[in-house]
N, C-alpha and C positions, 0 to 999 in steps of 0.2 A: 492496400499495398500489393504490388505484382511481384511475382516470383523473383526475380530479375532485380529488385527491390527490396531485401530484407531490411529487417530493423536494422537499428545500428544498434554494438553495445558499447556498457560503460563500466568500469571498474568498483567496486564495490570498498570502497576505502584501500586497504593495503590486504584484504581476503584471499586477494587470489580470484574470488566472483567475476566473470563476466556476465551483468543481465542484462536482458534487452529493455529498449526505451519505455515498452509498454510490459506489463505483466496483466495476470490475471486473476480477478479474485472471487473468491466463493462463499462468500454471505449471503443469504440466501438468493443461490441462486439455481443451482443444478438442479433443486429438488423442488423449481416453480416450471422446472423444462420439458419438456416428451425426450425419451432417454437418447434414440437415435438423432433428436436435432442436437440433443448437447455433444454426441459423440463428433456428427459432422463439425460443429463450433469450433471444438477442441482442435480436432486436425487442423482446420483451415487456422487457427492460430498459430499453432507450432510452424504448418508450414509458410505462415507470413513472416516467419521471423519470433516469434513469443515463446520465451526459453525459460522465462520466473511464473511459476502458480503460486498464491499464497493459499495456503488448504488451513484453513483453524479448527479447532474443537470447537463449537461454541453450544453444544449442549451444556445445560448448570443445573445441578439439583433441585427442586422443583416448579422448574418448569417443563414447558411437551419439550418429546426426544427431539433431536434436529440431524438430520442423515446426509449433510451435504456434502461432507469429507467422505463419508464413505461412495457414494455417489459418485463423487470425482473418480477415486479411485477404478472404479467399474469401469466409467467412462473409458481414463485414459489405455485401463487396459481394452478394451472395446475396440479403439482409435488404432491401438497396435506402436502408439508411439514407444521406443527403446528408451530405458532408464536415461542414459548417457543423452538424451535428448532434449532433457530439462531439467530445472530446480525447481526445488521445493522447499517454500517458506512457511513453516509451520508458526503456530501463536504459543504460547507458553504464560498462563495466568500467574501473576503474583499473589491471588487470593488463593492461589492451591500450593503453594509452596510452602514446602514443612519440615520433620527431619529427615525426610528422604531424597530432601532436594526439590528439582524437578524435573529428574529420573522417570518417577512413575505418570507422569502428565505427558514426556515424550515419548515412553514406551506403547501410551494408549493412543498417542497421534500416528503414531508407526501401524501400529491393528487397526486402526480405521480407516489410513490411507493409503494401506498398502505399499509401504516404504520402509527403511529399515536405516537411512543415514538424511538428516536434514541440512541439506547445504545452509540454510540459512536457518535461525531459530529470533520470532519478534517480541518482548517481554511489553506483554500487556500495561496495561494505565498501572501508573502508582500509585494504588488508592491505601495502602496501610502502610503506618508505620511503626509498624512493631517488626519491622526485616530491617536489618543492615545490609548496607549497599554491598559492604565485605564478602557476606556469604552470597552473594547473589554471584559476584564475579569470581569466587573462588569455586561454587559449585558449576559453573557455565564450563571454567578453565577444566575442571574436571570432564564433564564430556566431552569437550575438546579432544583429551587426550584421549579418551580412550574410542575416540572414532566417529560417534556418534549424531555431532555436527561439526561443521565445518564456518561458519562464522553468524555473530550475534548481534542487534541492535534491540528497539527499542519503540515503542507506540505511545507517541505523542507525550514523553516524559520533558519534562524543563529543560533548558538547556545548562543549566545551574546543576541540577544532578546528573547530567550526561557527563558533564565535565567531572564531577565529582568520579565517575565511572571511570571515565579515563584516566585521572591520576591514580587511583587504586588500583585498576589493571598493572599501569606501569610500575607503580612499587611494587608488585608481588611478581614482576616478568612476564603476563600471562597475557593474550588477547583480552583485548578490550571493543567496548561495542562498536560496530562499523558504522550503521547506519540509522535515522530515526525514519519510524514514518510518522508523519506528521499530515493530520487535516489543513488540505492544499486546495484552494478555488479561486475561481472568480472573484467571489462574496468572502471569502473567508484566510486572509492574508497575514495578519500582523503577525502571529508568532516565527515561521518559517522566514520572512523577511522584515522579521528584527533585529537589531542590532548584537544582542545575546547570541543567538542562534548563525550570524555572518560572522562572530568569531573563532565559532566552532567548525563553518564551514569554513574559511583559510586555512584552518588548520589539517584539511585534508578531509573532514568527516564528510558522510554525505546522507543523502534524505532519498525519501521513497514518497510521495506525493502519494494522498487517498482521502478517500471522499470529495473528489472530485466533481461530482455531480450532486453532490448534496443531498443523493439521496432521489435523484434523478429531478430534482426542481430546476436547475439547471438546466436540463434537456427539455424544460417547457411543462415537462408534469407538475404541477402543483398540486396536485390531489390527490393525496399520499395514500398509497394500499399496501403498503408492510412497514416493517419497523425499519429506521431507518438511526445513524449516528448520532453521538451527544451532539448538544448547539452549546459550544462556551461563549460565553456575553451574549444571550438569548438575541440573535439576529435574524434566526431563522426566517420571522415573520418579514425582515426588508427583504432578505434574500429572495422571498416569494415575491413579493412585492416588485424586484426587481426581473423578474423572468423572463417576463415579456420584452423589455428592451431589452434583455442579452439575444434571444431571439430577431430581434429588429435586428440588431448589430449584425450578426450571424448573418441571416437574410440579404443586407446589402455588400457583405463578401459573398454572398452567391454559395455559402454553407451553413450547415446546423448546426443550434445550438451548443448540444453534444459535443459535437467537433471542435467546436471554438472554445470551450471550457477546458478539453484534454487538452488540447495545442496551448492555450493560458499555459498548464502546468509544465509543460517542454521549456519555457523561456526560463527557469528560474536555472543556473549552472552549475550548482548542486545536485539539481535532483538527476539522481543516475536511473531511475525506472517510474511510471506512474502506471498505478494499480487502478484497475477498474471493474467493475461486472458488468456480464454483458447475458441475457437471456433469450435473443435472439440474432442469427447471424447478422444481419444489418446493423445491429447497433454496433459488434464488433466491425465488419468495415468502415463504420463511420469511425471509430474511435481510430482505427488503427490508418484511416486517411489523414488525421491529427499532423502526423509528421510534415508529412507531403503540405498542411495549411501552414505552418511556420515557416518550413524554406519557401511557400510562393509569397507568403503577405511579412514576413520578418516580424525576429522576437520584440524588438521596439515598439512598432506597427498596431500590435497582439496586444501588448500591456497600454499603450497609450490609448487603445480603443474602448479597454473593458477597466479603469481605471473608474469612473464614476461610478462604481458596483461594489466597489471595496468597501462591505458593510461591516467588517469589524476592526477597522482603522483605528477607533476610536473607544474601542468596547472591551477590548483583551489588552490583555499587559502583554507586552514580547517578554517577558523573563518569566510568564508561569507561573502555575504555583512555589 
């Protein structure tokens, strides 16, 4: 993107958020970087247009420390970019949530990222149920009010309990979740564009696209060297399988991979921003030329090309757990 070119932004359900089309995210990423190439990254993001960081904790009790948030933090002071110059989407576990809420989980995302208000806050997988959705929106609306964040969604939860989320917000008057991010690709489609989930999005709600690259298989890497996202309906192995012709694809528009996997995630009308990591500056040009490939080859164009790759059509339910 050239200067002259910013991103576009999109509204964040009824938040008040403007984020831009692309964000950026920090799974392991900062802390596989040399610290001045991430500081330069950083800049040249902000100044293409990239106004959303998602910064998570994802250190967990016994496993190695993991310093990527703090990292960032460094970075963006390093870069000199001014607070007011972006947002920050922090993660917020529902396996750490207890009687103190989760208060103490966002006061330790604030110490490590060097922030003090999260525009945005994403509630982790719902993997227990021994929480009521009740206290979950009642203790959110509680830092709501007292400053703390500024608007809340949700990481790849059903769209059956989203909804549940929503009507409970509105019985108690309080904000309710804006937006989900939901795993978004080429290969990996049926939830986001299910039927379940186009209900919720009429309805005004809206998505954040991620894992996007699958984990960088997508961008032709099949030969995986870090950890990389869950696979639901184990397709991972077609997704691999398929690489190489997304690639071909790619190749006779005369772009990469990469590019044509983010630009896929641009066509869906929901998604107000798609997250990605990037650990070196070209991969970030390449993604953030993404835009620039939808308006030259169109969002129809884009889907009816990479259409034969939809490897979990067939394999995931649209309505989730």
């Amino acid at each position: 993107m050239s200067a002259s070119s910013p991103l576009p932004r999109r509204k964040v359900g009824t938040s008040g958020l403007d984020v831009s089309l692309l964000s950026l995210g920090s799974w392991h990423t900062y802390d596989r970087m040399d610290f001045a190439d991430s500081v330069a990254m950083i800049r040249a993001a902000v100044e293409a247009g990239v106004n959303l960081f998602d910064v998570g904790v994802y250190g967990m009790p016994g496993h190695p420390p993991v310093f990527t948030d703090v990292l960032w933090s460094a970075i963006v002071r390093a870069a000199r970019i001014p607070r007011e110059d972006y947002l920050v989407s922090a993660k917020l576990w529902i396996e750490g949530f207890g009687d103190q809420g989760f208060r103490p989980q966002l006061e330790n995302a604030f110490l490590r990222g060097g922030f003090d208000v999260a525009d945005l806050v994403i509630l982790g997988d719902l993997r227990r149920d021994d929480v009521a959705l009740e206290d979950l929106v009642e203790d959110l609306a509680g830092l709501t009010r007292s400053g703390l964040i500024r608007a809340w969604g949700v990481n790849n939860w059903s769209a059956r309990n989203i909804a549940r989320l929503r009507e409970i917000a509105e019985a108690l008057q309080v904000p309710g979740p804006q937006i989900a991010q939901l795993k978004y690709s080429i290969g990996r489609r049926s939830i986001p564009d299910g039927e379940p989930f186009a209900r919720l999005f009429a309805d005004g709600f809206v998505m954040q696209a991620s894992d996007v690259l699958e984990g960088g298989i997508l961008a032709g890497r099949t030969k995986l060297t870090r950890e990389i996202g869950r696979d639901p309906g184990d397709v991972r192995k077609r997704i691999t399988r398929d690489a190489a012709k997304v690639v071909k694809v790619a190749e006779e528009l005369g772009t990469s991979a990469a590019r044509l996997a983010v630009a896929f995630t641009l066509t869906h009308p929901a998604n107000v921003t798609t997250l990605f990591g990037a650990t070196r500056m070209e991969q970030l040009e390449d993604n953030l030329a993404a835009v620039e490939l939808v308006e030259k080859v169109g969002a129809e164009q884009i889907r009816a090309l990479v259409e034969p790759f939809w490897a979990d059509r067939d394999a995931v339910d649209p309505e989730g757990p």
